[in-house]
N, C-alpha and C positions, 0 to 999 in steps of 0.2 A: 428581503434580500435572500438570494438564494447561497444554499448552504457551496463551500467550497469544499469539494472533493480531495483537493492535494491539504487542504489546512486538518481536514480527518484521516488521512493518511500517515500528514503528519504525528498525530497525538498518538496515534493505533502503534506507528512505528517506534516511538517515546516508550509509551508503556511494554513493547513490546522487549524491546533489547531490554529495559531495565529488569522486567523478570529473567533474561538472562544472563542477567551482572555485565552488559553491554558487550558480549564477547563480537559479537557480529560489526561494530563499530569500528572503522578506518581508527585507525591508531594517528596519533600526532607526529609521532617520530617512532623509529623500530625495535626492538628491545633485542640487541645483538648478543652471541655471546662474544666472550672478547678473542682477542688474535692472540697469536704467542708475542708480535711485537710491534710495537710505533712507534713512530719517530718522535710523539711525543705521548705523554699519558699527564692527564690533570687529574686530582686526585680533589673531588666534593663539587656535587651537582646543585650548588646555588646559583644565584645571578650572577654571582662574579665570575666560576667557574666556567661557566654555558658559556660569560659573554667573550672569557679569552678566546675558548675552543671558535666561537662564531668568529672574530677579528683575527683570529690564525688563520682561517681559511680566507676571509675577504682580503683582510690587508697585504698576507703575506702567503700565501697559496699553499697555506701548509694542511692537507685534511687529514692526513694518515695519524688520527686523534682519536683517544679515545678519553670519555670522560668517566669516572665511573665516583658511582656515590652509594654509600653505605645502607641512606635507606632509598626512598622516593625524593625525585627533582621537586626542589623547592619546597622540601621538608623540614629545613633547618630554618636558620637567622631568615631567608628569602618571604617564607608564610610568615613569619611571624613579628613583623615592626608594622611601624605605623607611617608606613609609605611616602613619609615628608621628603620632598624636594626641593634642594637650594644651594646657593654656591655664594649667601654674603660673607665668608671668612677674610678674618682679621689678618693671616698671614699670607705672603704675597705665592708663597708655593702652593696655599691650599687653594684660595682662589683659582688659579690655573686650572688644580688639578680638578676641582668642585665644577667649573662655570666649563669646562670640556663634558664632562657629564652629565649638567643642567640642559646644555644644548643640543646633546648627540638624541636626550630624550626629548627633545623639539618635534624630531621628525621620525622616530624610531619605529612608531605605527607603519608608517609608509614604508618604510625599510625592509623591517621583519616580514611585512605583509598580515601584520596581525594590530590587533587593537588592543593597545598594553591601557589604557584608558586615562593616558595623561590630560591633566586637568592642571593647567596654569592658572591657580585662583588664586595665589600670592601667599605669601609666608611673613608674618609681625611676628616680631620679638619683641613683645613688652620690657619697658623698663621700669622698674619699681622700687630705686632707689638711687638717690642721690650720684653713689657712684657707678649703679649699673648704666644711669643716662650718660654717663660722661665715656661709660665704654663703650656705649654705642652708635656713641654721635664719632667716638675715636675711627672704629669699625667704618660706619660711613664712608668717610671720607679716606679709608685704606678702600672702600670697595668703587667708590667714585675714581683715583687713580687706578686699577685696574680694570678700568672701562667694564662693570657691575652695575647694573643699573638698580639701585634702590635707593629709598631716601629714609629724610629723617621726618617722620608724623608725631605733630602735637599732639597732646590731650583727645583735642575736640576732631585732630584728623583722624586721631587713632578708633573713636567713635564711629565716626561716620565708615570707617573700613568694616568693624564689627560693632554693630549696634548692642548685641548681650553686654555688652563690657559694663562692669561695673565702674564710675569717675568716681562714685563717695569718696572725696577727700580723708574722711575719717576713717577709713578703712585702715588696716595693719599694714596693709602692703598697697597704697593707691599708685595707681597709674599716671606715670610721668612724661608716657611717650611711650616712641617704639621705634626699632627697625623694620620698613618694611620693602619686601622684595617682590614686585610686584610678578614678576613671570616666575616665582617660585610655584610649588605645589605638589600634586600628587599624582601616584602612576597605580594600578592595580598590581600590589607586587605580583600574585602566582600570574597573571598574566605575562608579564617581563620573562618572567622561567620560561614560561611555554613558549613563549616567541624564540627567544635566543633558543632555548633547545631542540625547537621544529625545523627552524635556520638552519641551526650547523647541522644536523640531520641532515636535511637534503645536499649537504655539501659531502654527504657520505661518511662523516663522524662520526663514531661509535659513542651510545650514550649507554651504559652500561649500570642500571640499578639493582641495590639490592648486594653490592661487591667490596665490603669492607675489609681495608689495608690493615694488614697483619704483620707487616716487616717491609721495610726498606734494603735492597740490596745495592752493594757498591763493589769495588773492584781498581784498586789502584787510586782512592781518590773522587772517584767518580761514578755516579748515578749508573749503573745496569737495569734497574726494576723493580717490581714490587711482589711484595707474595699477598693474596687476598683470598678473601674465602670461596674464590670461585677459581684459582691456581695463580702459578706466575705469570705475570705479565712481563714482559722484557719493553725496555723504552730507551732511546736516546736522551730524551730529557723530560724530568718531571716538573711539573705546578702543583704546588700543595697552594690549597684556597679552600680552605676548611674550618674559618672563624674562629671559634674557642674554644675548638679542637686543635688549633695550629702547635701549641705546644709539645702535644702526642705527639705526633706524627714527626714533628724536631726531634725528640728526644729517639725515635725509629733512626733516622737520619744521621744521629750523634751528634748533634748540634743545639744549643739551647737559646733560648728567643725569650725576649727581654719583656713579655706580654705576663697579664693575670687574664684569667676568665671569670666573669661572674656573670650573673642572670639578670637581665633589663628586664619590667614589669612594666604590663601594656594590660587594659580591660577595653572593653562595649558595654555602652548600656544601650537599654529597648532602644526600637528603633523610636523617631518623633518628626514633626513636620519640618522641612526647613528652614532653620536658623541662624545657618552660618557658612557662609559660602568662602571660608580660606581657612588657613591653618595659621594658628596662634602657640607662641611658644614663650611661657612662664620662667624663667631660670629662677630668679627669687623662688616662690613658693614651687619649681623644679618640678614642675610637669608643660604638658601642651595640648591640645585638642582639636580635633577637626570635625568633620561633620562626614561620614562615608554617603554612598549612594545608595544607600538601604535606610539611610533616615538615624543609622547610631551613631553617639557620639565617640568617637575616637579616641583615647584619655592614655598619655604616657608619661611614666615620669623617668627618675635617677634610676640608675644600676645600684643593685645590695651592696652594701657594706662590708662581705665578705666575698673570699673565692669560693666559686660551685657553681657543679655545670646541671643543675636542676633546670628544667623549662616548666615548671609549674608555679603559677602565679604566689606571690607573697601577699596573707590577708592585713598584713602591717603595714607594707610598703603599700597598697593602694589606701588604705585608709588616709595614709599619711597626705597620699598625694589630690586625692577627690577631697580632703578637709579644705585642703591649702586652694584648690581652685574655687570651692564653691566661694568664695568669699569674692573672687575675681569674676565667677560667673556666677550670679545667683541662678538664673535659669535653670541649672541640674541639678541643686539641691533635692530634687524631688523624684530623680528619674532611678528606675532600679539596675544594677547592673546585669550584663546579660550573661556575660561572660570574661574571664579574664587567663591570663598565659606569661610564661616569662619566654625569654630567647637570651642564650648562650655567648656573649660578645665575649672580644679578647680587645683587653688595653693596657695600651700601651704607656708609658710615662707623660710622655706629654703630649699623648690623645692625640696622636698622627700615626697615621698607616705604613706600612712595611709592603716595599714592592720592590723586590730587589734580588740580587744569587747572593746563596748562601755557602759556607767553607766548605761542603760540596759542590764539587762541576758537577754542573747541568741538574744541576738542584736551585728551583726557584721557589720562590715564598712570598705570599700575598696575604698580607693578615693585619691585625690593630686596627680593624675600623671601626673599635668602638661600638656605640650605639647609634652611629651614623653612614652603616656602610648601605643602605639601600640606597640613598639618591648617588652615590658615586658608582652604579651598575656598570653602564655603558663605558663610563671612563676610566674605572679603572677596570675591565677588562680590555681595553682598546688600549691603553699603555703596558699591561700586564704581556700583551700579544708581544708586542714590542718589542719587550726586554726579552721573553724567552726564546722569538726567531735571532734577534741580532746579540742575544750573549750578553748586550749591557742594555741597561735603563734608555729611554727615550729622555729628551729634555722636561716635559712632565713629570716625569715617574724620578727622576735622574734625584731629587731633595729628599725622596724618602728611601733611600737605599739600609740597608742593616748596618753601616757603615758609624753612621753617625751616631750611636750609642757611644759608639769609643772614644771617637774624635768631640763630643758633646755640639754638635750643628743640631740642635733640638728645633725642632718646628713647633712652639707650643702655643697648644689652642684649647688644652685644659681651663680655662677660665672666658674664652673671648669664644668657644663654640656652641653654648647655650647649651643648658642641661647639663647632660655628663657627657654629650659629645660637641 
């Protein structure tokens, strides 16, 4: 076979930019500096952020946006969870707002024009106890009324979906069943970043990194701007989407938000040949696992016990949580880890999200997603868009307003959302 000239060019061309730290490389999107003003400013460059600024411009034609983020896109909470996708919730507002953002990532690829590398391999929720089978089968059939398509798997179904599962009856914690969701699964998170933030890019958004919010300005009431360490910025209306940072930037604002922050803990081990083709999530012994496409096992469990905004992994909390699964999967009993991380969630009372204006005009706030805000990307920035072009919530977004602290309309899904989200 004769040698290809463009595939040596290719490698020559690799090795080459990387000796010069890739400067010669088309950029994904532009690194502006910012303007004195916008019509709007969103303030944290995750998923959720990129994806309002990207749905401001599609849905509602607004580009004159700038996004800006403290460190790198996709630095925070975005790199750092374990990419599960799913929309089987117990309550009838979170389904909505879950199974809008289950599906917007259907087709997202095609969309952005990028491959976020969604993988519909299905999402089981084991059940491991008497009464967690009966909330599951409860769940079910709340997810069957909201036209959700998952079911209920036996023992021997739930086998045949993941073959590692331990049945030994004798076990601490044996397998009673499961939820399973079969178009649930997994997206590459930093891919998701780069798509949404390539997108609104070319819509002529400003994505502005490296530009940490130093002060909130106001004026009668109402939103004027921000001071950041790169000057003021003046804005018609701000989005703060800044996870477990959201409280900060409230208390900037003069407003206080009914959220904790504390650190979720997520590991890899080496990589190994393939063993498990969906994601499985443990609430009893409060972890889950999947399998990435690098061959490691993907292992996450509860949020700590305390508040703190530490992103470095806890050697207790995983211990706790790789004890509790190996019993569930003996398979990893043996594997080493490769690495591990924590990521910064803010939650709320009863583990439902805030997307709503706050006792400043034209101050928005998108925050409490827990440890579950990657698979609601798409959708909660496309209802996030919504509320900040038209001033109030959309009929999705409209349940979880700031509102309902006071008035007590809780959406609780502290118990019925697996894990800690």
């Amino acid at each position: 076979m004769k040698p290809n000239p463009k595939a040596r060019y290719s490698i020559f061309s690799l090795a080459r930019n990387a000796m010069t730290g890739h400067q010669n490389w088309e950029r994904a999107w532009r690194s502006p500096e910012p303007k004195k003003e916008y019509d709007v400013v969103i303030v944290g460059g995750g998923g959720h952020g990129l994806a309002t600024a990207y749905y401001l411009g599609k849905n509602h034609g607004i580009t004159n946006v700038a996004v800006i983020e403290k460190g790198w896109i996709g630095g925070g909470n975005t790199g750092r969870n374990t990419t599960i996708i799913r929309s089987n919730y117990l309550q009838d507002s979170s389904a909505a707002l879950f199974e809008l953002s289950r599906s917007l990532f259907e087709t997202l690829s095609q969309e952005l024009n990028y491959n976020i590398m969604f993988s519909p391999r299905g999402v089981l929720m084991l059940a491991q106890t008497e009464h967690e089978k009966r909330a599951w089968q409860r769940t079910f059939h709340a997810n069957r009324i909201n036209g959700i398509a998952s079911e209920w798997a036996t023992p021997e179904r739930v086998k045949k979906i993941c073959p590692i599962i331990n049945l030994d009856p004798n076990t601490r914690f044996p397998v009673l069943g499961g939820l399973w969701q079969p178009r649930g699964g997994t997206a590459r998170h930093d891919a998701v970043a780069w798509g949404f933030a390539r997108a609104a890019d070319e819509m002529g958004i400003d994505i502005i990194q490296n530009c940490e919010v130093t002060g909130i300005d106001s004026e009668g009431g109402a939103v004027t701007g921000v001071q950041t360490t790169k000057g003021e910025i003046n804005c018609k209306k701000l989005g703060v989407v800044v996870a477990g940072n959201s409280s900060r930037l409230a208390d900037m604002a003069g407003f206080r938000l009914p959220i904790e922050s504390v650190a979720l803990q997520a590991l890899v081990s080496e990589p190994i040949k393939p063993c498990m083709d969906i994601v499985v999530m443990a609430n009893t012994v409060h972890g889950y696992m999947s399998q990435s496409d690098k061959g490691e096992m993907v292992i996450g469990g509860g949020a700590d016990g305390f508040n703190n905004y530490t992103q470095r992994g806890s050697f207790q909390h995983i211990e706790e949580t790789v004890t509790a699964l190996v019993e569930t999967f003996p398979i990893i009993s043996r594997l080493r880890m490769l690495r591990q991380w924590g990521g910064i969630v803010d939650m709320t009372g009863d583990r439902s999200p805030i997307i709503s204006k706050t006792p400043v005009e034209n101050i928005f706030i998108n925050c409490g997603w827990g440890t579950g805000g990657f698979k609601a990307t798409p959708g909660s920035g496309h209802c996030f868009a919504a509320t900040m072009a038209k001033g109030e919530p959309d009929a999705v977004a409209a349940p979880f307003s700031l509102d309902r602290f006071q008035e007590g309309r809780m959406i609780d899904e502290s118990v019925a959302a697996a894990v800690a989200h």
